[in-house]
C-alpha positions in Angstrom: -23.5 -13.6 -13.2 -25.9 -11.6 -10.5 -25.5 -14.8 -8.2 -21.7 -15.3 -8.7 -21.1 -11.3 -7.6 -23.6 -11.5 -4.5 -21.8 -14.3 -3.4 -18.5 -12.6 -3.8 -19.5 -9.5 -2.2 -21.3 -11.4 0.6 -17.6 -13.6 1.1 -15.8 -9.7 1.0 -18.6 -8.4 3.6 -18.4 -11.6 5.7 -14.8 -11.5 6.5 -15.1 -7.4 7.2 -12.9 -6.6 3.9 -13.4 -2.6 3.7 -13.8 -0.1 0.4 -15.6 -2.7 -1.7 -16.7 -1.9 -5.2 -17.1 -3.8 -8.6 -16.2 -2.6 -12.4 -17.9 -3.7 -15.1 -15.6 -4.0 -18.0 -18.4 -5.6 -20.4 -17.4 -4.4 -23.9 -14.7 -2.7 -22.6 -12.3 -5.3 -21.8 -11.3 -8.8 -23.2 -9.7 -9.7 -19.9 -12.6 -9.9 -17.4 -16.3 -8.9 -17.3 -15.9 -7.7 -13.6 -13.5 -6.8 -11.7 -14.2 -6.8 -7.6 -11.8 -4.5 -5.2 -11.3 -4.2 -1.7 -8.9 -4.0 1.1 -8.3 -6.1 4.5 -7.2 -4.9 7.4 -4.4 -7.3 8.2 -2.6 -10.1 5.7 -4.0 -12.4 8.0 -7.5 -10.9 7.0 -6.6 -10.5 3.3 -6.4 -14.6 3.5 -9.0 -15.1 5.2 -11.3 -12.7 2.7 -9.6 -14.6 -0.2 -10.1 -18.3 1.1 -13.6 -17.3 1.9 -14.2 -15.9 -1.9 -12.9 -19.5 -2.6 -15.2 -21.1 -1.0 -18.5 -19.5 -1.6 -17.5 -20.2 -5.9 -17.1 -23.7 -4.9 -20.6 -23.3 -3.6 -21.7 -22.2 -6.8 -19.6 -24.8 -8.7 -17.2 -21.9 -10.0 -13.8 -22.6 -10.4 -11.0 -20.1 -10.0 -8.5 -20.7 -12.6 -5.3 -19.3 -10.7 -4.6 -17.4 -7.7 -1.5 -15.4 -7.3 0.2 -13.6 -3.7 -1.0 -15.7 -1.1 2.1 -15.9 0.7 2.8 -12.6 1.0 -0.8 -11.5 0.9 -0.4 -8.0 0.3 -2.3 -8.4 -3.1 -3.9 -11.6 -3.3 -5.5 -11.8 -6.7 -8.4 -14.5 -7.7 -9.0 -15.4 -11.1 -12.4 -16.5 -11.4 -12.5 -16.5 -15.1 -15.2 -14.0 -15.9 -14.4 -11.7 -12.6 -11.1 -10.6 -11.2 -11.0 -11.0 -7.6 -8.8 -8.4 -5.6 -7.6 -8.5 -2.2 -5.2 -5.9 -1.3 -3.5 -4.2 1.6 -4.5 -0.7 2.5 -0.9 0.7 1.2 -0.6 -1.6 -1.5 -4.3 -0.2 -2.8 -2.9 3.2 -2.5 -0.2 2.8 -4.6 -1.6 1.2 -7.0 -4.9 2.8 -7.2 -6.5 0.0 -9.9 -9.6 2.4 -9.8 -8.0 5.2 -11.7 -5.6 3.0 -13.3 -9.3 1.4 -15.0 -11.2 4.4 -14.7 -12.9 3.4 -18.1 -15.3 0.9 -16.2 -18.1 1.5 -14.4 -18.9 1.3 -10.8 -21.7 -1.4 -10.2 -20.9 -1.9 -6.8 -22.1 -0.4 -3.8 -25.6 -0.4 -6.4 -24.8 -3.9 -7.5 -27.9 -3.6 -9.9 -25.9 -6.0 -13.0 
């Protein structure tokens, strides 16, 4: 699991996505073990921080299972089975606020020590 989130953040980081932090919902949640958050600068950067998440679980030989908001790509949203991949807007992350919407989980990310 360690391998799969370094290589998300490292797609996030790569493609300059901003505000990035992971939830750990072991336990807690039947949805998701992790859930990873950030924010592009532009829906032209949301895609490209999306496609690149894509492509470094291909790498791994993860598979997504769906992916949802591409066209619009205010909120592009990765399901990679075990993590929840999300890839919003700066006002779409503000009105939403999925951080205090879970505030249940735990922060693992900037730390990242799974």
């Amino acid at each position: 699991m360690l391998e799969k989130l370094e290589k998300i953040v490292e797609a996030i980081e790569s493609k300059k996505g901003q505000e990035l932090i992971i939830l750990d919902f072991q336990g807690k949640n039947s949805l998701c073990d992790y859930a990873v958050i950030c924010t592009g600068s532009s829906n032209r950067n949301i895609r490209a921080i999306s496609e690149e998440v894509e492509s470094r679980l291909m790498e791994l030989d993860e598979r997504r299972l769906h992916i949802e908001g591409q066209d619009e790509a205010h909120w592009i949203l990765i399901d990679g089975d075990d993590v929840i991949i999300h890839v919003l807007d700066q006002h779409t992350r503000d009105l939403y606020r999925l951080e205090e919407l879970w505030g249940y989980a735990n922060v693992v990310f900037p730390e990242l020590d799974v």
